[in-house]
Structures are given as C-alpha cells and as structure tokens.
Backbone as CSV, one residue per row, in Angstrom:
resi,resn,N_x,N_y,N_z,CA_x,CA_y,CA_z,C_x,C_y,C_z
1,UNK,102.849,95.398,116.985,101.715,96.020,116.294,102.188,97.161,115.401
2,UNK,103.025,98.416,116.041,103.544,99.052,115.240,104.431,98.468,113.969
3,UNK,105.411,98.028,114.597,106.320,97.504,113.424,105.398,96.828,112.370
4,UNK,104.575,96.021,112.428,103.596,95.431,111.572,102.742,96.131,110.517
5,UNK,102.431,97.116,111.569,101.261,98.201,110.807,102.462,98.993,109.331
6,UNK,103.672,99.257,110.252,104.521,99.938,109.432,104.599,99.217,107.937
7,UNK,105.239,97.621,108.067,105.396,97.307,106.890,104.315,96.903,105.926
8,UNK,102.948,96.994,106.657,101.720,96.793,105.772,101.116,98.150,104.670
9,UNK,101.273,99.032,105.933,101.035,100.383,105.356,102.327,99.984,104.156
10,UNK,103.679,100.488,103.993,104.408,100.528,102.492,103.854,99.618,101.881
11,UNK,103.758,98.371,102.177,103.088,97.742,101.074,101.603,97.982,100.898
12,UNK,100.837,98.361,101.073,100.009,98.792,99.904,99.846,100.034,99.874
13,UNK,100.794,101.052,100.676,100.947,102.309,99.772,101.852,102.203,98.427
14,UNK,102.819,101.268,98.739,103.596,100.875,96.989,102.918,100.211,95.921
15,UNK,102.173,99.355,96.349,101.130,98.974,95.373,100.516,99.966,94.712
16,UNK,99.056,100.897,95.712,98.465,101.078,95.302,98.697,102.658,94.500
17,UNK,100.170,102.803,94.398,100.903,104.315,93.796,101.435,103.856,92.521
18,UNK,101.668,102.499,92.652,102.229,102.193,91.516,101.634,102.630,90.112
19,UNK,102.840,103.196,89.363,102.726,103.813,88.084,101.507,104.917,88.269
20,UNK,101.037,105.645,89.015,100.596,106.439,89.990,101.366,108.013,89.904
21,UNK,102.500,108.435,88.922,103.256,109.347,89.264,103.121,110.930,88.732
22,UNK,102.669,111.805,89.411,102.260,112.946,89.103,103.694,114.027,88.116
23,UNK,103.142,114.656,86.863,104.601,115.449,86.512,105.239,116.315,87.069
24,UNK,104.776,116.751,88.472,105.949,117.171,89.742,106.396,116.461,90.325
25,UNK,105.723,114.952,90.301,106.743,114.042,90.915,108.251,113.309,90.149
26,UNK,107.898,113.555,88.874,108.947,113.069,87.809,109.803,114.529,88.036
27,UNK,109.349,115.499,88.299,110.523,116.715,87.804,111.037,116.695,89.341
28,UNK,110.989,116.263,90.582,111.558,116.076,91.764,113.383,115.802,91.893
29,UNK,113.945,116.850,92.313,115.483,116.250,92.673,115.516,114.945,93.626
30,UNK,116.592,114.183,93.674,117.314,113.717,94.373,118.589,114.202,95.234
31,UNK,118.793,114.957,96.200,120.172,115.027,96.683,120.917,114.525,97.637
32,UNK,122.348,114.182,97.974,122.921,113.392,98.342,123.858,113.689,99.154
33,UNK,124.268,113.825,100.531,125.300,114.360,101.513,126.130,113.374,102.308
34,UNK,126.566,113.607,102.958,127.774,112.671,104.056,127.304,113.814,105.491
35,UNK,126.368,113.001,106.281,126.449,113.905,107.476,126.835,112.551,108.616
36,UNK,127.128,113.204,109.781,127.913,112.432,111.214,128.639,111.102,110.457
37,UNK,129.002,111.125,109.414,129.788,109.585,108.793,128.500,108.821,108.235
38,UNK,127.317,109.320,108.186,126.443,108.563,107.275,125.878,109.184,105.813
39,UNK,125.780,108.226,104.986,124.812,108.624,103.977,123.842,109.280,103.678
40,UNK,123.552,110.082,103.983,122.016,110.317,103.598,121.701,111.012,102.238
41,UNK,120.085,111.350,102.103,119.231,111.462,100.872,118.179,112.648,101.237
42,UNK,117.965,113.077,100.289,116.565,113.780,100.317,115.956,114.247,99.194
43,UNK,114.422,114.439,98.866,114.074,114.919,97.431,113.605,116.208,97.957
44,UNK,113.873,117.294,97.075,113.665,118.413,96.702,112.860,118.726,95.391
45,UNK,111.659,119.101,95.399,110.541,119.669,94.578,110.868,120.978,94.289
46,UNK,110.808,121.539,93.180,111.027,123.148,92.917,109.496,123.537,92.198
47,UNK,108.279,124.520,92.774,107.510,124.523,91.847,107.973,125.561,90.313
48,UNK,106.801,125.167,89.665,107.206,125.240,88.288,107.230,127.179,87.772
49,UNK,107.286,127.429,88.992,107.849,129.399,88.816,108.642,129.620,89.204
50,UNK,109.383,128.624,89.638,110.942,129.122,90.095,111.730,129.284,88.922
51,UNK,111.565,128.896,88.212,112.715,128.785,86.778,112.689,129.900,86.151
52,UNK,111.308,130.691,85.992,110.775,131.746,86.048,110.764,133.052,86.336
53,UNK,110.768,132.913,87.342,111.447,133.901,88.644,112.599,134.145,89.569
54,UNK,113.960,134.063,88.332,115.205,134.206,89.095,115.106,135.335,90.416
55,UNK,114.225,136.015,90.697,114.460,137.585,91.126,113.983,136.826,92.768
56,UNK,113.277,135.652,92.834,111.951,135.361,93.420,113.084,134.245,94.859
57,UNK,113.147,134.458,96.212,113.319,133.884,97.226,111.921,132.968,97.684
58,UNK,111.861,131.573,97.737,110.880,130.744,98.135,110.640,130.379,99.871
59,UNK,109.596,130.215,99.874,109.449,129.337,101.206,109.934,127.874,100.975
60,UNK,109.872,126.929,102.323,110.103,125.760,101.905,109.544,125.450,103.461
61,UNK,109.016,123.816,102.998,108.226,122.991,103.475,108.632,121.720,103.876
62,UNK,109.696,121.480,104.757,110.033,120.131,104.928,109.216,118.838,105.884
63,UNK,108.848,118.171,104.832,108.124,117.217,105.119,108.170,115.634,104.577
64,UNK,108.378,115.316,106.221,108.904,114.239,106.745,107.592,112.862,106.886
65,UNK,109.111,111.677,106.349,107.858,110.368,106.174,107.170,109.748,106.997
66,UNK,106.552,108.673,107.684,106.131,108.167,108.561,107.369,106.583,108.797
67,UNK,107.274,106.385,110.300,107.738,105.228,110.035,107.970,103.704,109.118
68,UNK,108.961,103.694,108.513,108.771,102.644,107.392,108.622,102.734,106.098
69,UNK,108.218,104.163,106.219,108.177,104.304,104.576,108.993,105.164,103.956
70,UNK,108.917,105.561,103.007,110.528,106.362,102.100,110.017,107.639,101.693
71,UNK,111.188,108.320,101.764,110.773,110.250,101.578,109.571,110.329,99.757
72,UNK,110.301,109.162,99.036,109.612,109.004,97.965,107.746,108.450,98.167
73,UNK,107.398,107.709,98.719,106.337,107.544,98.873,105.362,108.644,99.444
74,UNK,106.172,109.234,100.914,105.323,110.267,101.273,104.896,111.522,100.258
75,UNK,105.727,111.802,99.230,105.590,112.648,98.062,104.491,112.594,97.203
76,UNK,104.070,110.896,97.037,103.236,110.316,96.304,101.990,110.649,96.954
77,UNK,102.071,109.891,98.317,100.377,109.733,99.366,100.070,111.264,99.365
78,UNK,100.503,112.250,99.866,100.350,113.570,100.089,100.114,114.106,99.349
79,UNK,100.719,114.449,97.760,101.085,115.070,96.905,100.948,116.590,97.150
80,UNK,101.975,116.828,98.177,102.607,118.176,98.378,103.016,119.066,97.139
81,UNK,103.761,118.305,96.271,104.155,118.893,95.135,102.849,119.901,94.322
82,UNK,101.570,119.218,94.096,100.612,119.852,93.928,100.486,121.576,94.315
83,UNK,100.497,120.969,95.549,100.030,122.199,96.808,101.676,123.404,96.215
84,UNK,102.456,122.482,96.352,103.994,123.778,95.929,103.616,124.402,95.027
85,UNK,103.355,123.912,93.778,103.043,124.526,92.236,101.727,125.630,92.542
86,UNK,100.997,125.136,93.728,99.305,126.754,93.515,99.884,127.468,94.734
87,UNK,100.817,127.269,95.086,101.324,128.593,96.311,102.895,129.040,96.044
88,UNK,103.579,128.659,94.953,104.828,128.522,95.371,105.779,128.357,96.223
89,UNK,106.124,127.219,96.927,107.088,127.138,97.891,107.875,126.003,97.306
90,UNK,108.764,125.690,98.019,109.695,124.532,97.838,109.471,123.616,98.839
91,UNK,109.216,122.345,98.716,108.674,121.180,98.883,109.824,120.204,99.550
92,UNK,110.143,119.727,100.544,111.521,119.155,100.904,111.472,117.417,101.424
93,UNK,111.636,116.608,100.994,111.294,114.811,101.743,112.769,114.581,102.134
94,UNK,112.616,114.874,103.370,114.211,113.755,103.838,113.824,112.343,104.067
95,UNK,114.858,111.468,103.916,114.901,110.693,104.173,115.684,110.028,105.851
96,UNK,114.581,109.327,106.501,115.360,109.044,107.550,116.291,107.803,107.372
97,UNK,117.028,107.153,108.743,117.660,106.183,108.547,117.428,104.954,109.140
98,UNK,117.265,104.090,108.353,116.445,103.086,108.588,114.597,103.279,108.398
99,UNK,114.351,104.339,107.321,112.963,104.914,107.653,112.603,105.028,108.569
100,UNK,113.171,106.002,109.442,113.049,106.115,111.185,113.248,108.148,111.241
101,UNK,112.864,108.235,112.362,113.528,109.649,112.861,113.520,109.272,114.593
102,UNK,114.938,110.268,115.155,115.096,109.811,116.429,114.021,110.762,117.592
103,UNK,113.070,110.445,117.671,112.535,111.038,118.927,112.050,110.755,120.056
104,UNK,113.383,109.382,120.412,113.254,109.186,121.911,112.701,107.906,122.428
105,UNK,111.900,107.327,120.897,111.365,105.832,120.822,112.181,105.005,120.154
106,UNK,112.643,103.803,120.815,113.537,103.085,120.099,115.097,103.200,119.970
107,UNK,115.266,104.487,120.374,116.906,104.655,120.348,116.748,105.812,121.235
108,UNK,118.134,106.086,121.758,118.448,107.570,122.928,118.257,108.387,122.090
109,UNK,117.205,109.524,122.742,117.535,110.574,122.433,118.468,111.411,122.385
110,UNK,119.278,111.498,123.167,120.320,112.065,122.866,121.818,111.655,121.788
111,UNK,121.983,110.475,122.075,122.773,109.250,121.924,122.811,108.730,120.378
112,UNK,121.383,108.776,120.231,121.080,108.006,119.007,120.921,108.958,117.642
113,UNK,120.959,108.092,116.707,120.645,109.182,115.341,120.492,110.864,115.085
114,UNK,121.476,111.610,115.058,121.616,113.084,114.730,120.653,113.574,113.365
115,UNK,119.492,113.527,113.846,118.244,113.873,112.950,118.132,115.366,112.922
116,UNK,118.646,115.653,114.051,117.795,117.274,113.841,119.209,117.802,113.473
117,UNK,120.528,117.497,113.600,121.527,117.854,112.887,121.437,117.499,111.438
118,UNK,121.076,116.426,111.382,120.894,116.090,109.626,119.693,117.311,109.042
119,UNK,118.895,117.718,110.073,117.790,118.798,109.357,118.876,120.331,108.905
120,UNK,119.163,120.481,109.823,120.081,121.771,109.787,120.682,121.911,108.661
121,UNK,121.664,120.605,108.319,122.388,120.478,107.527,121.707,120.506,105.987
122,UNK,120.675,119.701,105.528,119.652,120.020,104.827,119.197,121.336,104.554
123,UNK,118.760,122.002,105.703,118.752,123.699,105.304,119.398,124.382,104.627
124,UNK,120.748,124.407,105.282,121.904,124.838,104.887,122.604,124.503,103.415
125,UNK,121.973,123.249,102.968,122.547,122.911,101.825,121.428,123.510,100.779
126,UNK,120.260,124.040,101.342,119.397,124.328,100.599,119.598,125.506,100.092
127,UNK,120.162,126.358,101.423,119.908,128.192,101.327,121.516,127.769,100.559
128,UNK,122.393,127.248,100.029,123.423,127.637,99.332,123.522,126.984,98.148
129,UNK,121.959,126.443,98.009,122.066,126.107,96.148,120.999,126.377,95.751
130,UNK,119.798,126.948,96.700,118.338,127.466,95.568,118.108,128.811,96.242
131,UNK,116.990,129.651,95.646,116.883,130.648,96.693,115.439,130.364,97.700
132,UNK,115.425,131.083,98.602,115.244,130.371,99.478,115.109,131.874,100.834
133,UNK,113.793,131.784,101.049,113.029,133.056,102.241,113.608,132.422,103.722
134,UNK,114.426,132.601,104.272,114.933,132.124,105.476,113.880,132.390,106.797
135,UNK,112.817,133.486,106.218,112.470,133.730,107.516,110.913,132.531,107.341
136,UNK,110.771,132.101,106.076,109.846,131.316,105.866,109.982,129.938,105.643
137,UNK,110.493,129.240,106.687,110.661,127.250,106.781,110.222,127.172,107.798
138,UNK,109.461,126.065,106.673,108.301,125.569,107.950,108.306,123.528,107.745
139,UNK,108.201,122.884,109.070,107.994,121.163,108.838,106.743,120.593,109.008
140,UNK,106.494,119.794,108.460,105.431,118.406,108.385,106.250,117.026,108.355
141,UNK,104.830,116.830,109.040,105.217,115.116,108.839,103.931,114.484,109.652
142,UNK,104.516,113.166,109.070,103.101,111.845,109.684,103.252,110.969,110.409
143,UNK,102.831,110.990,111.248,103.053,109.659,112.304,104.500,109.714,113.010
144,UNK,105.673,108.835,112.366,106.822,109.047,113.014,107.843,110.565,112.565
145,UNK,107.169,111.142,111.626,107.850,112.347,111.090,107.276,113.375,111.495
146,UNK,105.664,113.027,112.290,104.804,113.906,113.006,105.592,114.135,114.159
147,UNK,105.838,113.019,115.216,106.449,113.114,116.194,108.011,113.956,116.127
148,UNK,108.579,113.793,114.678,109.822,114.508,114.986,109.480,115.898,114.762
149,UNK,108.663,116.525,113.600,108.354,117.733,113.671,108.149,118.579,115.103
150,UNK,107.951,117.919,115.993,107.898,118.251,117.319,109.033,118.663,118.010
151,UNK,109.371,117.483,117.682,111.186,118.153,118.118,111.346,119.102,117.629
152,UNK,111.338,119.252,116.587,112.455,120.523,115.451,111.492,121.559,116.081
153,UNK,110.631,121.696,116.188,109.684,122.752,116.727,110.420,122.910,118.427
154,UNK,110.886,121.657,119.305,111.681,122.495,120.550,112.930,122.458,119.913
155,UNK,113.575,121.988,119.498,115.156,122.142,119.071,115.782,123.571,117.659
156,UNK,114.694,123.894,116.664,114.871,124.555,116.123,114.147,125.628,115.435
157,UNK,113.466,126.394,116.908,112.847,127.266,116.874,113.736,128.442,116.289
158,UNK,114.420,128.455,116.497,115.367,130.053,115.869,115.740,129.613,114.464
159,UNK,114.807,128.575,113.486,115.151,128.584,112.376,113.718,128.439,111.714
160,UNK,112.920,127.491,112.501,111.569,127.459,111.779,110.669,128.091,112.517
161,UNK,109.503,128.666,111.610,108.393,129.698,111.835,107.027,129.185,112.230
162,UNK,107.080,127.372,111.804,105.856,127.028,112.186,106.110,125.605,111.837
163,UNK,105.008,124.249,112.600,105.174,123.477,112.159,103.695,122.459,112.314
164,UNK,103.486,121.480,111.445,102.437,120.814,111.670,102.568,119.282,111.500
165,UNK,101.985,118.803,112.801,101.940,116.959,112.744,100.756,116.649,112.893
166,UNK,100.457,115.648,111.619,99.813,114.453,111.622,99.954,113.468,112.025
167,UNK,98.901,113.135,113.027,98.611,111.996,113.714,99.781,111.459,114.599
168,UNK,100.261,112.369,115.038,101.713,111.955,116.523,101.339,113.235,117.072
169,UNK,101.179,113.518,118.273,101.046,114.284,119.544,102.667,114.485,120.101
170,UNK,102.491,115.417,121.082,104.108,115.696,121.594,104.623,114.154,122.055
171,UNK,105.832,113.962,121.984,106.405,113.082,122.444,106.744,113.095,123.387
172,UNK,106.658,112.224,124.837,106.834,112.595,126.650,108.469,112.568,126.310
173,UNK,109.659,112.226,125.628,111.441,112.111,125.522,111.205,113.839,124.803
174,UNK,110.737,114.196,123.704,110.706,115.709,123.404,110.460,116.932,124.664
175,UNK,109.422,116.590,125.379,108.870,117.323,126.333,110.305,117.601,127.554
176,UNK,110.628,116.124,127.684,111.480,115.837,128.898,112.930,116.131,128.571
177,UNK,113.550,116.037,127.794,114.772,116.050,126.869,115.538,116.792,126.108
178,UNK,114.512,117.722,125.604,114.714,118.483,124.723,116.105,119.417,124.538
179,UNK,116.947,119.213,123.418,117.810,120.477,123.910,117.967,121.613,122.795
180,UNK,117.394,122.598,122.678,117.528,123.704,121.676,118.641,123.677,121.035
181,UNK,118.753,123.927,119.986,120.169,124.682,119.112,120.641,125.902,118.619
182,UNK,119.484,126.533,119.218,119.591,127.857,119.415,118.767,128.347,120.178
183,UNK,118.434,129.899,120.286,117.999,130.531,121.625,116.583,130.246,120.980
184,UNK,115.316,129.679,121.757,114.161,129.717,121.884,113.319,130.236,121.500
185,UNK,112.596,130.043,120.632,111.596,131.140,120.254,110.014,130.437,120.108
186,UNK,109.118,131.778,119.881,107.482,131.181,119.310,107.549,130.507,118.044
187,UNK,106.506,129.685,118.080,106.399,128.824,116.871,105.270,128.385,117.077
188,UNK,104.443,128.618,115.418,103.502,128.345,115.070,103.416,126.506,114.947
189,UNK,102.197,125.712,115.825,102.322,124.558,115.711,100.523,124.403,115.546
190,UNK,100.468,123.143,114.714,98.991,122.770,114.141,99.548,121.707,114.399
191,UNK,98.437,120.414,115.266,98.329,119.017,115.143,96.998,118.694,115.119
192,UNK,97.210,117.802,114.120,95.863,117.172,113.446,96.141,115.758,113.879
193,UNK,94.534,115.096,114.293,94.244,113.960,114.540,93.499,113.228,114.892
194,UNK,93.184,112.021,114.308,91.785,111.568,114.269,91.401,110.575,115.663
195,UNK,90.033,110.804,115.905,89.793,110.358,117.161,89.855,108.512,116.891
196,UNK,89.673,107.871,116.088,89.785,107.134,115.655,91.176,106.067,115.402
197,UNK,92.106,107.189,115.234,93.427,106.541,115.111,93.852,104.997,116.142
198,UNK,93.814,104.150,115.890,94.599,102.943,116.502,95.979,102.531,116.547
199,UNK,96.398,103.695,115.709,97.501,103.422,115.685,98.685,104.176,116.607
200,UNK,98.504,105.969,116.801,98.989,106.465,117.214,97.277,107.255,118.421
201,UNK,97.281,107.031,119.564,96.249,107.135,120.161,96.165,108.856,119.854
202,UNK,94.422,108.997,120.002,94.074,110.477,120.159,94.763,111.047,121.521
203,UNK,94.030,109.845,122.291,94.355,110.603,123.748,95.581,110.203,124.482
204,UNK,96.528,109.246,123.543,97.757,109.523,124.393,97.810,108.019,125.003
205,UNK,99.721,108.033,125.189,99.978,106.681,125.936,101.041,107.195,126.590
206,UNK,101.405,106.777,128.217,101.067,107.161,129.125,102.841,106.700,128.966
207,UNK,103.935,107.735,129.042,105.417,107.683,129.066,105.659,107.526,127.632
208,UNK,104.887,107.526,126.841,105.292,107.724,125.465,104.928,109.107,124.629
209,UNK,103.676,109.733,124.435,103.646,110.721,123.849,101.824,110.688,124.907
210,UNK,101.763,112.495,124.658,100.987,113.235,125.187,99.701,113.314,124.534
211,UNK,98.483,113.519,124.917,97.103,113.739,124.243,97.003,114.378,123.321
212,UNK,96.216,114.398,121.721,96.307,116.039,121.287,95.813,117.050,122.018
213,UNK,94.616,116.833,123.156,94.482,118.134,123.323,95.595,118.607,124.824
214,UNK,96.646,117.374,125.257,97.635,117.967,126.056,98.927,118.609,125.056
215,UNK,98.750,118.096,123.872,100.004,118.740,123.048,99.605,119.890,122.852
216,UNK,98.422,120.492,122.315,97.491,121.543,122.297,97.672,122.776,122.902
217,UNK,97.662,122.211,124.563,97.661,122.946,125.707,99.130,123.049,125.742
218,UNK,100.096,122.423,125.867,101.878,122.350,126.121,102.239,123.846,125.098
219,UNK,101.722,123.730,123.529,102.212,124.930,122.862,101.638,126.243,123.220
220,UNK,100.530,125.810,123.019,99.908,127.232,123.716,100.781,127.676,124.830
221,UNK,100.656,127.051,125.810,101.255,127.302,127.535,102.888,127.869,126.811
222,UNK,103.601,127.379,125.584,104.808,127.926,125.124,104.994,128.890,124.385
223,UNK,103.757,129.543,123.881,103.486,130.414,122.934,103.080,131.377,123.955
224,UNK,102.579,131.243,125.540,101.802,132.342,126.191,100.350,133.099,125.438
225,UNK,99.612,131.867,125.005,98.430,132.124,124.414,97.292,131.440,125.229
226,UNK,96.348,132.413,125.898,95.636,132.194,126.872,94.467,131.425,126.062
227,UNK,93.669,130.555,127.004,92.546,129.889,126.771,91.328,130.292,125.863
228,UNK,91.213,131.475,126.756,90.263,132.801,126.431,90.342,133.252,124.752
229,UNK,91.418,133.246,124.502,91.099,133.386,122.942,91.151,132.351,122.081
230,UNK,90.480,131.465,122.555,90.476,129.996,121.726,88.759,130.026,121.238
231,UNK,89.245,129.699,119.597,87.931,130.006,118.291,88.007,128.747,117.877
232,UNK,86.633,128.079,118.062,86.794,126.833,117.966,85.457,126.922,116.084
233,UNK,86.190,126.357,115.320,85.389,126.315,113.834,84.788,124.245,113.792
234,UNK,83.435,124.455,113.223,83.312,122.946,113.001,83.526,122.788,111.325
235,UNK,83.681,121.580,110.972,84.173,121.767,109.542,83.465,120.115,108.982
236,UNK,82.342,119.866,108.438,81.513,118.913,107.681,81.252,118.858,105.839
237,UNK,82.321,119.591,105.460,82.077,119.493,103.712,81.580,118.673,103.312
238,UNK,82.129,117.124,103.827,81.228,115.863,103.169,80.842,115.176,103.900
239,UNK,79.300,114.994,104.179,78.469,114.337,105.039,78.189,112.886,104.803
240,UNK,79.094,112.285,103.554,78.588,110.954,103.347,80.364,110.484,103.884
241,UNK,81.512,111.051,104.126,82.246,110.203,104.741,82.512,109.544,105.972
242,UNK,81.417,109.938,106.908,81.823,109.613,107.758,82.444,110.167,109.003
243,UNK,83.350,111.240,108.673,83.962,112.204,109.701,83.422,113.541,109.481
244,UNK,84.115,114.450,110.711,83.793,115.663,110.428,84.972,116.246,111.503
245,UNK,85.321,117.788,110.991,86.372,117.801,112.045,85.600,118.843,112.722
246,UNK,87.033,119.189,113.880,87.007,120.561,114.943,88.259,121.012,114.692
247,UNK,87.956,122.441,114.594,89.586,123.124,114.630,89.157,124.223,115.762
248,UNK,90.500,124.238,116.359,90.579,125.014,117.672,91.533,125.456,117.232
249,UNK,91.493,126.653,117.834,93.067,127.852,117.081,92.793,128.753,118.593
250,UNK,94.267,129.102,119.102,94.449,130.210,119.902,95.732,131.176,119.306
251,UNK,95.185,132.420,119.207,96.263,133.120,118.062,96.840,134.437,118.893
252,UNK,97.592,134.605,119.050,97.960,136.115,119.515,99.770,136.501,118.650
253,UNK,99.535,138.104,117.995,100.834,138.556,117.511,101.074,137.590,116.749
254,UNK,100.387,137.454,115.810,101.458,136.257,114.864,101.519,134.619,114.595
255,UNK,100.996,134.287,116.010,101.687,132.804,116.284,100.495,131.918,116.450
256,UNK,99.987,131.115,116.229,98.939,130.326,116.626,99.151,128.886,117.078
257,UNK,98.591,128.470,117.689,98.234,126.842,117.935,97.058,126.852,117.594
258,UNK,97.222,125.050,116.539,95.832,124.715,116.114,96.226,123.504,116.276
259,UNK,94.616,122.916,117.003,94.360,121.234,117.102,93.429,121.093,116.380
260,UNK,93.423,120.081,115.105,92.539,119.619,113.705,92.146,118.466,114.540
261,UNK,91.013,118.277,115.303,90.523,116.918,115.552,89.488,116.473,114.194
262,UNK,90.164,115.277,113.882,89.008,114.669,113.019,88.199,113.354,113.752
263,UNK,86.800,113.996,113.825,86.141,112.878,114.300,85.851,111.777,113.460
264,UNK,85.885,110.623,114.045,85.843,109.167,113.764,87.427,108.914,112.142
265,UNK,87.701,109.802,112.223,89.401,109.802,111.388,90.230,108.847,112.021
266,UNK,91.097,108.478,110.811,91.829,107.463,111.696,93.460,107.677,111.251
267,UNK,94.753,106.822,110.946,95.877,107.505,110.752,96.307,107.691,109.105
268,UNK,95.314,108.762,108.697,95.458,109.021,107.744,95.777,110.014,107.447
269,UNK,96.394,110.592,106.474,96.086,112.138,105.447,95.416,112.796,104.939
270,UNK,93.980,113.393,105.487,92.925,113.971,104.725,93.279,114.310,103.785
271,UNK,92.494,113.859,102.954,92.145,114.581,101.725,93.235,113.876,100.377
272,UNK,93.608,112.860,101.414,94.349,111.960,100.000,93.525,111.005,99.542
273,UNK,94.194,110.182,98.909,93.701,109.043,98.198,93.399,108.180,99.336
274,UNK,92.625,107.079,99.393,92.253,105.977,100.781,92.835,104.957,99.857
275,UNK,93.865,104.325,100.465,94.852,103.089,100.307,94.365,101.727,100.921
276,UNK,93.900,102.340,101.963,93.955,101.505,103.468,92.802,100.515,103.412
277,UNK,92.528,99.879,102.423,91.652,98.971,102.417,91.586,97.532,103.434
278,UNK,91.492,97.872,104.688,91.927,95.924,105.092,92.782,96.081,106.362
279,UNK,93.899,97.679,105.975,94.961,97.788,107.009,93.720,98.008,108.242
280,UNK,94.779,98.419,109.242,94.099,99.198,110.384,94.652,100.317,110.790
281,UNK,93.705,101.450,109.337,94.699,102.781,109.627,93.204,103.576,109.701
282,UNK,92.354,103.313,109.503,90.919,104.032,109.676,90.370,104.601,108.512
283,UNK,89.531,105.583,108.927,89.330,106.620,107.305,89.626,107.569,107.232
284,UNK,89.903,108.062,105.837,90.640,109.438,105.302,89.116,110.173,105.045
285,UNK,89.419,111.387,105.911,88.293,111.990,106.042,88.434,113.005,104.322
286,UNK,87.213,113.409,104.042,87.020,114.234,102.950,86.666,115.560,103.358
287,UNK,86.258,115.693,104.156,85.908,117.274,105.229,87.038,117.947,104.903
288,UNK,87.863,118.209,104.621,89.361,119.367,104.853,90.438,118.256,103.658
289,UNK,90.854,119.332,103.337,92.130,119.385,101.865,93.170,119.912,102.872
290,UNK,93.982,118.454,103.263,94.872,119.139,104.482,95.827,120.051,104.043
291,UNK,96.631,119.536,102.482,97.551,120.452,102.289,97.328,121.951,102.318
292,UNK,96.156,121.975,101.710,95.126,123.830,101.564,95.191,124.115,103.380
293,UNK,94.763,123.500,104.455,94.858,123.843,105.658,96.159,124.545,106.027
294,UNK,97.123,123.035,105.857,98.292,123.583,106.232,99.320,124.258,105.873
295,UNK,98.835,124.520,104.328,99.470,125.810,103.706,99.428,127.230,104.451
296,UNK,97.951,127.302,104.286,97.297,128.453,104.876,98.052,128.503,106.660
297,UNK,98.028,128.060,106.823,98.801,127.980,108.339,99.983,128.412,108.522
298,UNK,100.891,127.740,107.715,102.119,128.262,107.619,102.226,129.421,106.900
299,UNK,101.422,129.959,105.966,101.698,131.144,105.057,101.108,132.297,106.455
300,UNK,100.742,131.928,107.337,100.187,133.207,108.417,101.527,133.137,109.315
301,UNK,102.506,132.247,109.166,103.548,132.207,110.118,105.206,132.929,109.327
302,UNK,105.815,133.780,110.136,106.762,133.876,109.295,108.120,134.557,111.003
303,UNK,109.095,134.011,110.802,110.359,134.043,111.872,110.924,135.507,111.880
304,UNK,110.573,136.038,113.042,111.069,137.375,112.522,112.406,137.590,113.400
C-alpha cells in the first residue's frame, strides 16, 4: 500500500507541476558531495536579499521529501521558496537515497543509511560557503522526511532549534534507538496532521510510529512542559473546504510543542495546490497557510 501510494503520489505530483516552475524555483542551486562513499545531492534556495545584504547571516530551513519523491518536487508542492523570499531564510531540499530517509523502517537503524550524518555534513557545507545564523536551523519534512525530522530533533538537538513534521508522528525505532550526536538539548517541535490521513495513521500503528497526540505528549514530557499550560486555538478560515484545524501549543522559556490537528485532512500540505485527484491522500485543507504557521514557529525558536 505504501510503496504504491508512493509511486502514485510522484506521478501525479510530476504531472500536475509540470512546466509549473516558480522564479525561485529556476534561481535554486544544485549541490553535490561524496559522504560515507556515496553520492549525494541537495538544492539550496537563497532568498532574493541575500545578494543584497553581504553584512546579513540567514536562518535556514531544511526540508526534507516524502518517500519516493525528489528534493526537487518537494520544492515545487510546498513552495517554500516563496515563504524564504517574505521572511528571509535559506531554504535547504536534501535529497535522500533511494528517495528514502533511514528511520528505522525498512533498513537498521543503526546499520543502515547515515542520514543524519549526511545532515551534519550538509550543514557544515553550508556554514562554509553562505552566511548562515548557526543558532537559527531549523527541519521539515513530509511523511517519510516527517518521520526523519524526528530523529534529527533526538539526534541533533545541539545543532537545531526547532523542528516540524507533516503527517509522520514519532517513530517507535526513534523513540527506542535513538543516539544523540551531541549533548541533548530542548527543541522546539510542531506536528501537524490530519485526522483523515490513510496513509500515515492519526492515531498511530502499533511498533511502528506513535499517535500525534502521543508524539505531542513524548516532546512535551522532553521539553518539561506541563499539561497545565496547554492553549488550545480552533482555526476555520474556510468553511467550504471541508476541514478545520486544532492547534495545541504548550510553551515555557522559549520552547514550545505544537500539535496542528487537521480535522477530516488527509496526507497533505495545507495550503498547497490539491494534486490528489483519485490518489488516496485526502484533502488539502485551506484553513492554515502551513508555510506562514511554520515559519512563525520556528522564527519563536532560536539555540542558545
């Protein structure tokens, strides 16, 4: 079912992007490394004030594809680049291998694919060729890039300040497995997800990944952010789509957890384009402009 869904989703997200290409998506790098003896890729977005503003250190936003599909497409469906150019940050698509990231499904976690070393390494190649706010990197991702953002959130807390997944909940191999790469810290985490999803469950499958509202509870419980200050907002902008969300936020000193439930949502990207005509990925709710959410989220988070 997954594997299926995977190669249906690229194909008619490639279709329906085709000749589709925004002029931050044409001004997008390509760059190219040798990490653990493999190839890899990634595109890099610069918004259009960096050229501008030699004086000026950026945030950056690495955000990761979903299973099956290519760092290039997720650029397209999302259009992050947008969101870079009205906030300034730097915009980051790795590419996984095999359009995959390792978190514990499908290959060893430990054993298998050096993803969160390939992230590091990515950083690092970043902070020594653009400029670049160290205390401000933050990840995204969808579905299978949702689930790894999770990781990097336990494995590389002493580098990133905050992170947010769409439509993947903690992973039970992240929870169980996990091994830091540096000393531990708070981190801002937002997961969004629609009750609807068939693809990646709301509430969870049982040795594979956790509920949103148990992923919810896991950060909080890691952040030491009590119940008691949990502000729950309802959010209905458009009453003819169909959904409507809930955001729950528990915030203390800095750090927050937020769970974006979208009701009757399914494994989509608010506030993008709806592709999904036929698939079985649900509906893209119109209630919330996720990138504007999760900007705002990460711009309240910063690594001190």
């Amino acid at each position: 079912m997954i594997r299926m869904f995977r190669w249906l989703l690229r194909s008619a997200l490639t279709a329906h992007l085709a000749g589709i290409v925004l002029p931050g998506d044409i001004a997008a790098q390509v760059m190219r490394f040798t990490h653990d003896d493999i190839k890899r890729k990634y595109i890099v977005y610069l918004p259009a004030s960096y050229a501008t503003s030699p004086e000026r250190h950026y945030p950056i936003v690495l955000h990761f594809h979903g299973g099956g599909m290519t760092a290039a497409e997720q650029m397209l469906y999302t259009r992050m680049n947008v969101t870079a150019d009205r906030h300034d940050f730097i915009v980051v698509y790795p590419q996984g291998v095999s359009q995959d990231w390792n978190v514990g499904f499908g290959q060893a976690y430990a054993e298998g694919t050096d993803d969160v070393g390939f992230t590091e390494a990515v950083l690092d190649h970043l902070l020594a060729t653009f400029r670049v706010d160290t205390t401000r990197l933050y990840a995204t991702g969808l579905s299978r890039g949702g689930f790894f953002a999770h990781r990097l959130a336990a494995e590389l807390s002493h580098r990133l300040a905050a992170v947010a997944s769409v439509g993947a909940p903690l992973p039970v191999p992240v929870r169980d497995e996990q091994r830091p790469r540096g000393t531990r810290r708070l981190i801002g985490v937002m997961q969004v997800h629609g009750t609807s999803d068939e693809v990646v469950m709301y509430a969870g499958k049982s040795g594979h990944y956790l509920s949103a509202a148990e992923t919810h509870a896991y950060w909080a419980e890691h952040n030491g952010l009590p119940d008691s200050a949990a502000v729950t907002q309802q959010v209905n902008t458009d009453p003819t789509d169909d959904t409507h969300a809930t955001v729950l936020t528990v915030e203390r000193d800095g750090r927050a957890v937020t769970l974006v439930t979208i009701h009757e949502g399914g494994h989509t990207w608010a506030g993008a384009e709806s592709f999904n005509v036929g698939l079985p990925i649900g509906r893209t709710s119109r209630d919330i402009d996720l990138n504007e959410m999760m900007w705002r989220f990460f711009a309240a988070h910063q690594r001190h």
